[in-house]
VEXLUM-264365 format. One record per residue (C-alpha): residue in three letters; z, x, y. Coordinates in steps of 0.5 Angstrom, whole numbers, padded with zeros to 4 digits, always signed. Layout:
<tormars>
ALAZXY;...
</tormars>
This chain:
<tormars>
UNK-0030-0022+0027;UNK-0036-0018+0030;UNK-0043-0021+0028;UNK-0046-0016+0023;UNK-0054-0014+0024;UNK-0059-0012+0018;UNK-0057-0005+0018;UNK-0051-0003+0016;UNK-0047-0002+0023;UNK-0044+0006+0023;UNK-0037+0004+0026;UNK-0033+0003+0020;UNK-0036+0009+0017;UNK-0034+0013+0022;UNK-0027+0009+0021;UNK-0027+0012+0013;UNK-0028+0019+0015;UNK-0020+0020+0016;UNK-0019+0017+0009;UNK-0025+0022+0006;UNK-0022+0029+0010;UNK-0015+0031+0005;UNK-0021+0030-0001;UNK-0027+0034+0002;UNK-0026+0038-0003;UNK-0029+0032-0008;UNK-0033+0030-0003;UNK-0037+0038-0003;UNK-0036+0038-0011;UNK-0039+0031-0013;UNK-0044+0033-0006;UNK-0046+0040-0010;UNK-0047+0037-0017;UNK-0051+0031-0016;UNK-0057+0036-0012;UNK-0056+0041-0018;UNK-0056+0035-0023;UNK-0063+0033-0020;UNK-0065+0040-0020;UNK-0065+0040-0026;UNK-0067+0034-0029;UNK-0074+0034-0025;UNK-0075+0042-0027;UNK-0074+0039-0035;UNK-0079+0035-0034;UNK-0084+0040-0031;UNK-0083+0044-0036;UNK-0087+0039-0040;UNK-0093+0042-0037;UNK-0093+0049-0040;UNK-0091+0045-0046;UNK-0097+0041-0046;UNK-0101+0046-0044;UNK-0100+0050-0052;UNK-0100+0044-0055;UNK-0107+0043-0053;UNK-0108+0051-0054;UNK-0109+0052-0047;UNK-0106+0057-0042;UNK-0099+0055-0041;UNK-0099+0056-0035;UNK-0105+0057-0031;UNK-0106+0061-0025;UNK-0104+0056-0019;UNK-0101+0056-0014;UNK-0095+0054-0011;UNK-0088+0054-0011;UNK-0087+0050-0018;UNK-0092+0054-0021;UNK-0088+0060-0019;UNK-0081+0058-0022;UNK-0085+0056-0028;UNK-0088+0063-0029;UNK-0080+0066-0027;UNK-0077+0062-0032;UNK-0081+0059-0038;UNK-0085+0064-0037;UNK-0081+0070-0039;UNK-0081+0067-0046;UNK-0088+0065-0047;UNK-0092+0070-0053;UNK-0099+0072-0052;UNK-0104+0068-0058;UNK-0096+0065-0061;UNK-0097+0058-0059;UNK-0092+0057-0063;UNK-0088+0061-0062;UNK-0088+0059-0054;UNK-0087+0052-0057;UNK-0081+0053-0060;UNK-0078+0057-0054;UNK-0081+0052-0048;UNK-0076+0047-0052;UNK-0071+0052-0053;UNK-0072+0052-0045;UNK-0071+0045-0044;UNK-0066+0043-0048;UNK-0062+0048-0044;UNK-0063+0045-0037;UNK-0062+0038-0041;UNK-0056+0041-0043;UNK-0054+0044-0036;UNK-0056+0038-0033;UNK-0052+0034-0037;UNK-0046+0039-0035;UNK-0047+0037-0028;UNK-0048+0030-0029;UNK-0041+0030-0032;UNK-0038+0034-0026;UNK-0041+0029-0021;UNK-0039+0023-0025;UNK-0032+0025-0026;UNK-0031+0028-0018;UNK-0034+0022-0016;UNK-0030+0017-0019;UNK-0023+0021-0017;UNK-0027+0021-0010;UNK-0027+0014-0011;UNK-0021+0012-0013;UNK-0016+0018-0009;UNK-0020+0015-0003;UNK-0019+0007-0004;UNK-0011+0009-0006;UNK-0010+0011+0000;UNK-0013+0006+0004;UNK-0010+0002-0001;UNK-0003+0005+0001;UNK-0005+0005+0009;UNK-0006-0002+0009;UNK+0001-0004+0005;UNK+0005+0001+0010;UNK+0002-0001+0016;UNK+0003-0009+0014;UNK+0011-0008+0012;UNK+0011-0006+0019;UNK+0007-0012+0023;UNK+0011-0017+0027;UNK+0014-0023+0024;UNK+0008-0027+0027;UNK+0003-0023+0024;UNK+0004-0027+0018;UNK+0005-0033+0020;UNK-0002-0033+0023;UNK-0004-0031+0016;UNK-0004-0034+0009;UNK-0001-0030+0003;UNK-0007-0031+0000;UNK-0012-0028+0005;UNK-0006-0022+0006;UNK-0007-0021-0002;UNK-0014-0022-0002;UNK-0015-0016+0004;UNK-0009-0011+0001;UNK-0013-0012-0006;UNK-0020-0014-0006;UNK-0022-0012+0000;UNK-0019-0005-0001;UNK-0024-0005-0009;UNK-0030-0007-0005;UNK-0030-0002+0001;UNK-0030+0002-0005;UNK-0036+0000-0007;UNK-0039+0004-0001;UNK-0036+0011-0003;UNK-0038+0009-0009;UNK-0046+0008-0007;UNK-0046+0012-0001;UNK-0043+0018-0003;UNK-0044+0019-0010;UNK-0050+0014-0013;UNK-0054+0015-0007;UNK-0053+0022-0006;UNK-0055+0022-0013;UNK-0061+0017-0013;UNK-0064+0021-0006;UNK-0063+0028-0009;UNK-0066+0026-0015;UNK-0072+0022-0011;UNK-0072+0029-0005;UNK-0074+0033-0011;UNK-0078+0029-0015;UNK-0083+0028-0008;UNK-0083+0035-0008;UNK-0084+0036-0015;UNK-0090+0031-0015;UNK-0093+0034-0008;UNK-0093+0041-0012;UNK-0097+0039-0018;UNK-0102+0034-0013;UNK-0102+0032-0005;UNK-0107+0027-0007;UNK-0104+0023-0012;UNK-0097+0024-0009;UNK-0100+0021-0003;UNK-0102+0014-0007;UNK-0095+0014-0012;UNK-0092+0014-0005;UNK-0095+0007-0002;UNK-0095+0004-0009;UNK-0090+0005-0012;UNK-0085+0001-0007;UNK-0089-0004-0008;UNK-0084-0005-0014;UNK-0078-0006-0010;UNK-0081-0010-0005;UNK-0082-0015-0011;UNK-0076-0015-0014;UNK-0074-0017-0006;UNK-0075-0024-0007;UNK-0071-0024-0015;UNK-0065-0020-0012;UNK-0064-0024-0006;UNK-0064-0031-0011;UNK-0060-0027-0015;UNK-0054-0025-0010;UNK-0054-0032-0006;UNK-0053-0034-0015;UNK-0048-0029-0015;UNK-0044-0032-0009;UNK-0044-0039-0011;UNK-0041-0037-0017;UNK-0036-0033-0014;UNK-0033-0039-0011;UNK-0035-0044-0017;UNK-0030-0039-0021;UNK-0025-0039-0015;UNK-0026-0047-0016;UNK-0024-0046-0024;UNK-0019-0041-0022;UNK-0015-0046-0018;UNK-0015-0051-0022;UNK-0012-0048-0027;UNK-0006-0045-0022;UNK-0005-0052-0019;UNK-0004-0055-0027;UNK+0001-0049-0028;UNK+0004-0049-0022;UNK+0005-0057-0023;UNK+0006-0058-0029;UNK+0012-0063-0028;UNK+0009-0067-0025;UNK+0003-0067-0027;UNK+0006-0070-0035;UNK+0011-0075-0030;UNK+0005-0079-0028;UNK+0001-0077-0034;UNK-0004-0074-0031;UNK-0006-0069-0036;UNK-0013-0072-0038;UNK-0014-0072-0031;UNK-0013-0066-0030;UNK-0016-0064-0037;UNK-0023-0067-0033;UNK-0022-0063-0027;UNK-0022-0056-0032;UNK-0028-0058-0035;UNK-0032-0060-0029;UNK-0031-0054-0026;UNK-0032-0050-0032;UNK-0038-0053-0034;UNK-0041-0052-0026;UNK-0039-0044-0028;UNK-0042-0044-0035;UNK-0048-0046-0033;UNK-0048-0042-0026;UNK-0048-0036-0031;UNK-0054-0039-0035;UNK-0058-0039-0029;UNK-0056-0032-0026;UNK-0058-0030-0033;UNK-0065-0032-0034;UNK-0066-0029-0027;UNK-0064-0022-0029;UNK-0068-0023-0036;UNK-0074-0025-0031;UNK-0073-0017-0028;UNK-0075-0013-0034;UNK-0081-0016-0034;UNK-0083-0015-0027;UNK-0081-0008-0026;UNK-0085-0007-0033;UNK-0092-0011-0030;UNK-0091-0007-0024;UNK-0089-0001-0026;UNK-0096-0001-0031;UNK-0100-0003-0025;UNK-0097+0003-0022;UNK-0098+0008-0028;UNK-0106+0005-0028;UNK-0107+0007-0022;UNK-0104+0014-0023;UNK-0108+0014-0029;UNK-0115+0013-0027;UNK-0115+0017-0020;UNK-0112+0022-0023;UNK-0116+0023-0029;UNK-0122+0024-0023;UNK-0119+0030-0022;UNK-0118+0032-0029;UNK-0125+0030-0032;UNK-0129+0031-0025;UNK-0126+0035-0020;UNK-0123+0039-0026;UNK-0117+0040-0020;UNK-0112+0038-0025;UNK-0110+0039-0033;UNK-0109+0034-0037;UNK-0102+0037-0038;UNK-0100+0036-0030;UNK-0102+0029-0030;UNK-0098+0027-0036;UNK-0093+0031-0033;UNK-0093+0028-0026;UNK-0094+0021-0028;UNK-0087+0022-0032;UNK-0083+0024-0026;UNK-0087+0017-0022;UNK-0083+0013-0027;UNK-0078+0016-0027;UNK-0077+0016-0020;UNK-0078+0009-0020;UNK-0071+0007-0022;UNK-0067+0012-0016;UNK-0072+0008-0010;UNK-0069+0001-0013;UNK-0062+0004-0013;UNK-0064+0007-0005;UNK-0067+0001-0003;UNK-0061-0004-0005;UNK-0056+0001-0002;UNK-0056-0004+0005;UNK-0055-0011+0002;UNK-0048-0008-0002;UNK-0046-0003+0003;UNK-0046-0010+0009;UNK-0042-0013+0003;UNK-0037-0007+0003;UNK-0036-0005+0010;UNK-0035-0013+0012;UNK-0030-0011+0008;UNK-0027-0006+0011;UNK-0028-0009+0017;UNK-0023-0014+0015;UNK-0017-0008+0013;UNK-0018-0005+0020;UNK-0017-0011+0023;UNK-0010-0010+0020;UNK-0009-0004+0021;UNK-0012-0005+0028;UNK-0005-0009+0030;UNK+0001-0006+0033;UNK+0007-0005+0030;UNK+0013-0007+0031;UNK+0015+0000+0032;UNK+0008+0001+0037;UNK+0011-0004+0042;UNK+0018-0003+0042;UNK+0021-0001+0048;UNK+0027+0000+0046;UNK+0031+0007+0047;UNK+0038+0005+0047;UNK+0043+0007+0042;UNK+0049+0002+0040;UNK+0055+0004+0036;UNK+0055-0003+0033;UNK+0058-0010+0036;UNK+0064-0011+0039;UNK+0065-0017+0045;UNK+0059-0022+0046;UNK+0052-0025+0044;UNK+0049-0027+0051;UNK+0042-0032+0051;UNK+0041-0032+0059;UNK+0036-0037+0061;UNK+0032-0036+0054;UNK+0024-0039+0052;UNK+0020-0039+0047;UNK+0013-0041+0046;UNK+0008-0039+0041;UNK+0001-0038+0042;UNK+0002-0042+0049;UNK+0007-0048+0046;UNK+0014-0049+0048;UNK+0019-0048+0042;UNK+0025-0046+0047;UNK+0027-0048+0054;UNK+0031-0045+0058;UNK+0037-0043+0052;UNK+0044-0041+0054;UNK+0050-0040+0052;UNK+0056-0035+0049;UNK+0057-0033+0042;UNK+0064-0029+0042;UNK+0065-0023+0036;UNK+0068-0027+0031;UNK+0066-0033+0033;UNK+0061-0038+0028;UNK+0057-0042+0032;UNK+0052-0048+0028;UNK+0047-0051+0030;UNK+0044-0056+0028;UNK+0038-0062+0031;UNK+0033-0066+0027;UNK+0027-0061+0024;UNK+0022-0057+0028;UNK+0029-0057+0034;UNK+0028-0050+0034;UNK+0034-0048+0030;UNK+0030-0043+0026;UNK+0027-0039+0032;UNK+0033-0039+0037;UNK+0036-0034+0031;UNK+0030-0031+0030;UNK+0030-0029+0037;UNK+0037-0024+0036;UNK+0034-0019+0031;UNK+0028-0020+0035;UNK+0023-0022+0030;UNK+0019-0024+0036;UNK+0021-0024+0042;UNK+0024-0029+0048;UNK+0018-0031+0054;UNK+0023-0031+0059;UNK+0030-0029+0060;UNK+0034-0025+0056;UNK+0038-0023+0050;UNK+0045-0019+0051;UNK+0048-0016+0046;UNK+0055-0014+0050;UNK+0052-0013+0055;UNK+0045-0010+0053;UNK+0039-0013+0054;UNK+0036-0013+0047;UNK+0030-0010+0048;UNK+0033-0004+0050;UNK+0036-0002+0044;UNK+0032+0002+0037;UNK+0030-0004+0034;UNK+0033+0000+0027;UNK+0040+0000+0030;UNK+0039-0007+0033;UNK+0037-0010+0026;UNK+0042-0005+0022;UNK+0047-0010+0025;UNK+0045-0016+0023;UNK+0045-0019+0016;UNK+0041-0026+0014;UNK+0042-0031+0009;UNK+0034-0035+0009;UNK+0034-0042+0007;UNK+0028-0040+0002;UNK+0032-0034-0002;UNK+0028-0029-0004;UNK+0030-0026-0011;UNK+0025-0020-0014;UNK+0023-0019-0021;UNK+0028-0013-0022;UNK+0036-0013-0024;UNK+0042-0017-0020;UNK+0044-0010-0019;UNK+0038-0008-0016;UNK+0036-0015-0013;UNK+0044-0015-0009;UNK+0043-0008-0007;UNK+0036-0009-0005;UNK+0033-0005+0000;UNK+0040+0000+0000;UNK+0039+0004-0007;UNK+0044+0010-0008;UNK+0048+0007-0002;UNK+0053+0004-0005;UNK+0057+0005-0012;UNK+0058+0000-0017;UNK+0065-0001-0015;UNK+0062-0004-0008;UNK+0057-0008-0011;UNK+0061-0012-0015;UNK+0066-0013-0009;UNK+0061-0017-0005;UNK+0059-0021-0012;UNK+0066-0023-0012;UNK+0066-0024-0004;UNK+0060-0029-0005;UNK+0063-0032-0011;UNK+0058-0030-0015;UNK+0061-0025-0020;UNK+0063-0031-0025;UNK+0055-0032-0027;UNK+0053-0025-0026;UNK+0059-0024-0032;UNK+0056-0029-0036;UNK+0049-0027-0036;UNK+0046-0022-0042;UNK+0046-0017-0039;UNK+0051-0017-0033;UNK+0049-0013-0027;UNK+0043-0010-0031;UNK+0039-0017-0033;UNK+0032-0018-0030;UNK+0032-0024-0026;UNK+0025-0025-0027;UNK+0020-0027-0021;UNK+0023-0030-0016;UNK+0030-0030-0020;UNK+0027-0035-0024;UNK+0033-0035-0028;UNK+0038-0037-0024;UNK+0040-0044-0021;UNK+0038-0046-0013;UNK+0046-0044-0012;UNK+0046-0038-0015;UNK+0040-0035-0012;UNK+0044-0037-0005;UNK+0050-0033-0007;UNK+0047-0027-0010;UNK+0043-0027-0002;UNK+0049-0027+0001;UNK+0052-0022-0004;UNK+0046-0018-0002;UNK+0047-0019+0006;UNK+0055-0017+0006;UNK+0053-0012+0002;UNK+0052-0008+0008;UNK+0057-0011+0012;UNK+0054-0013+0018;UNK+0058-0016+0025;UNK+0053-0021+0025;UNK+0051-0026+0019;UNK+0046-0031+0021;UNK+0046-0036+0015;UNK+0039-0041+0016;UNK+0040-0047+0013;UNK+0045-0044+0007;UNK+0047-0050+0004;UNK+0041-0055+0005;UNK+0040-0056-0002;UNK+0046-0054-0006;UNK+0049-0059-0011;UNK+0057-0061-0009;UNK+0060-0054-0013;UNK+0055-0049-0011;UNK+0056-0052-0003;UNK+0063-0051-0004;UNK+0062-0044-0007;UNK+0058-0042-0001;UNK+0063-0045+0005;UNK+0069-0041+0001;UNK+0066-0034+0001;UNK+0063-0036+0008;UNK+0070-0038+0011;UNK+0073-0031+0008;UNK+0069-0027+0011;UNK+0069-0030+0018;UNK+0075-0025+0020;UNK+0071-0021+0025;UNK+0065-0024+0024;UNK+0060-0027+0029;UNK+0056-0032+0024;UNK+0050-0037+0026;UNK+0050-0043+0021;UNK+0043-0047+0021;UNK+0046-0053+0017;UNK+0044-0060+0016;UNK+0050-0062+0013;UNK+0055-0063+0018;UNK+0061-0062+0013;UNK+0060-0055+0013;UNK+0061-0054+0021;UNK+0066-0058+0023;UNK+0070-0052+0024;UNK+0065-0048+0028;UNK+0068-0046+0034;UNK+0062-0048+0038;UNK+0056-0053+0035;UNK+0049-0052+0038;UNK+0045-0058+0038;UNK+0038-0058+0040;UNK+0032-0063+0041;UNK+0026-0061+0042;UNK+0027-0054+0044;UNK+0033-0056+0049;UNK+0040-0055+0048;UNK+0043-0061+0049;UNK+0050-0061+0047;UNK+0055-0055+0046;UNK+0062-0055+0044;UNK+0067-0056+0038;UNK+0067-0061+0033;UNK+0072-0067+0035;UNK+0070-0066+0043;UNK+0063-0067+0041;UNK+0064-0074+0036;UNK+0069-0076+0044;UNK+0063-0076+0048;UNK+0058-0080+0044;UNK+0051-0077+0045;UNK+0046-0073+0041;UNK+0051-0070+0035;UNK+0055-0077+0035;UNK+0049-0080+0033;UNK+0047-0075+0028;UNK+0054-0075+0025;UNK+0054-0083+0025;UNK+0048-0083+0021;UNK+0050-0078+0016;UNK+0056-0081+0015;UNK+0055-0088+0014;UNK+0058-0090+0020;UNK+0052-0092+0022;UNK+0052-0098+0017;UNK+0059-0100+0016;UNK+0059-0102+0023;UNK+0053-0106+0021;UNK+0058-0110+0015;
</tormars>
């Protein structure tokens, strides 16, 4: 990521102006509203001169010059009575409270268009950043962890908002407010103006140290919470063995360790933002002071001001103050945000799959042969296949099977094109792969994973995932039967209507395996890869998966990754791989003849091995 400078780089700006422009119509009324909010309020305030003027028997609004003088005379003016100070009173307050009143109107607008501004905006980051991940290649997310995933689609989505919330809302707040005021101030004195504008940044230049100390707190609490936070998910997530090995003091330990860290992080954090009452009120009396004493020269001694100006101006110079610090801290958070936003561009800077698919041809399905054609693999420059060959005719199953890290796994990924060969080529009758539209190739293909992913919805929905209003019920529950999974389906509360909780948590290892290969037959595809199907099935469940897998091999081209070779021993050709290498091929008994790789795997498996040893 590009280093980030003290100012806040204009880039990712420019990058959110797409996500602004569907809602310009926000964007103008929260804009609008603001400038009329600070309008009013500052006026509201200078209304405190004429008031002040008849409570002091003073002409109310003395003959001045000056654009201020000239709305008030326009305005409060009209409601003044001649030797009615009174009278004038009370209509100046009537006066007042309309513009509070006004005021408040357009604070509420500008709250509520601001906040659907923010959220609208954020939601359709949000949306674009998910749309665009669904649609990344395999090998994106194998570079990233789920949780750094999670924590751009989600938080840093929140946190980007967090620069429209204080560029376009409370900075434009803060600044109409902080531009009128300025205005305000210079209309009632240039010289006073003058010096409320050197000292008065004095407060935030103060509170510089004070803030810094309270964001570097801040950050270590953040990760003294994740230290928490992570305990706690370890515990839960582990729970079993942490009663096996009797390890709940330990963990009790832990908890409270961290716990401890946090609370008294957040104590400091507090005495710190205590101590900034005191120095914002110190400085800003210091402030007031000054304000006081030069301008009482000008109303004792020059006689260039009344007492009512100011009042009234020393009245805008505090509550200026506030505005200028939000002003002042808008660089820190805004570098926060956009460091967060430029980590969401950096996913959606990522080609697609659909971006880089050359694919134009046009298949009406699968009707001869699979072809690797001298193919490799290597991932970010490390070999994972070398030089693969081979045939697999329709109806065929082909197993293959090697110790772990073989590449089994990534041989079959190569025919749905999750990622593509470095060198040589894949045929599908004839075709080379990536020739064809990379929906039609897939629409051939159904997978079975060795990690069955079941979601928080019905077996219904879960078995006819991804094809909602395809298929009827009639269909669904056939490839139930065909997997072998209509008897526990039956059995549960609610049949196909039950929720399976998160990740099927309801459901033994063996069912969640039927209910995946339910799910990949569903939709009847000439290719089925079933990548490591049965590894970890008990006895039953195997025999259940190898049933439904024999009687639908009519027809079918299935690839079965395996580490039991009982279950391929009537494949018509076994793969074996080592080390990225195809080392053997044939059928089962012409393997076990000549003795090599497979026959060692077969022997060691079996016991063979052993009982020649006895």
């Amino acid at each position: 990521m590009p280093k980030t400078s003290a100012l806040p780089s204009a880039a990712p700006y420019r990058r959110l102006l797409p996500f602004l422009r569907p809602h310009v119509g926000r964007l103008l009324g929260a804009v609008t509203s603001n400038v009329i909010a600070a309008v009013l309020d500052v006026f509201s305030l200078t209304l405190l001169i004429p008031f002040l003027n008849a409570l002091f028997e003073l002409q109310p609004l003395p003959d001045r010059p000056g654009v201020l003088y000239d709305i008030l005379r326009g305005t409060v003016g009209l409601f003044l009575i001649d030797g009615d100070p009174m009278g004038s009173l009370r209509n100046i307050i009537f006066v007042i409270l309309g513009a509070v009143f006004l005021k408040s109107i357009f604070v509420f607008l500008a709250g509520q268009t601001g906040a659907k501004l923010q959220e609208y905006v954020t939601r359709d980051l949000r949306d674009a950043v998910y749309m665009h991940l669904t649609r990344l290649p395999l090998g994106f997310f194998t570079r990233f962890k789920a949780g750094q995933i999670l924590q751009r689609v989600l938080t840093d989505t929140a946190q980007t908002k967090q620069v429209i919330t204080e560029v376009i809302t409370r900075a434009l707040q803060s600044g109409a407010t902080v531009i009128v005021t300025i205005y305000a101030l210079f209309a009632i004195s240039w010289e006073l103006a003058l010096l409320s504008l050197v000292v008065a940044p004095l407060l935030t230049g103060a509170l510089q140290p004070l803030l810094r100390r309270l964001r570097s707190g801040h950050r270590r609490l953040g990760n003294q919470h994740g230290e928490m936070t992570s305990v706690v998910q370890e515990t839960v997530s582990g729970i079993r063995l942490v009663k096996s090995f009797g390890a709940e003091g330990y963990e009790e330990r832990r908890f409270i360790d961290a716990s401890g860290d946090y609370a008294r992080g957040t104590a400091r954090m507090a005495r710190l933002a205590v101590l900034s009452q005191p120095i914002t009120e110190t400085i800003g009396t210091a402030i007031s002071v000054a304000i006081l004493w030069f301008g009482a020269r000008e109303v004792l001694v020059d006689g260039s001001l009344s007492g009512a100006d100011l009042i009234t101006f020393l009245i805008l110079v505090m509550r200026m103050l506030q505005p200028m610090k939000q002003l002042s801290q808008l660089p820190t958070t805004a570098q926060a945000s956009l460091a967060a936003a430029e980590r969401l561009f950096e996913i959606l800077d990522h080609p697609t799959e659909a971006a880089t698919d050359r694919g134009t041809r046009s298949v009406s399905g699968f009707h001869d042969s699979i072809t690797f054609d001298g193919v490799s693999f290597a991932y970010e420059d490390e070999p994972v296949l070398r030089d693969i060959s081979f045939t697999a005719r329709r109806g065929q199953m082909i197993a293959l099977v090697g110790a772990s890290g073989a590449g089994k796994t990534t041989l079959v990924d190569l025919i749905p094109r999750f990622y593509e060969p470095t060198a040589g080529r894949i045929l599908l009758d004839g075709v080379d792969t990536r020739d064809i539209r990379l929906p039609e190739l897939r629409s051939l293909i159904g997978i079975v994973s060795q990690d069955t992913v079941l979601f928080n919805d019905t077996v219904r929905h879960n078995v006819a995932y991804g094809s909602e209003g395809r298929f009827t019920t009639a269909q669904i529950e056939a490839a139930a039967r065909a997997a072998n999974a209509e008897g526990f389906i039956a059995a549960l509360p609610q049949g196909y209507d039950t929720p399976l909780g998160e990740r099927g948590t309801r459901l033994s290892g063996g069912q969640r395996q039927r209910l995946a290969i339910a799910r990949a037959l569903l939709v009847d595809p000439p290719v089925l890869i079933l990548d490591e199907a049965t590894s970890a099935l008990d006895t039953e469940s195997e025999r259940l998966v190898q049933e439904a897998i024999d009687r639908l091999l009519e027809g079918r081209t299935v690839f079965v990754i395996a580490h039991r070779l009982s279950t391929v021993v009537h494949a018509d050709q076994i793969l074996v791989l080592d080390h990225g290498r195809l080392v053997e091929h044939g059928t089962h008994d012409e393997l076990l003849t000549r003795g090599g790789a497979y026959r060692r795997l077969h022997d060691i498996q079996f016991g063979a091995l052993e009982e020649q040893r006895s």
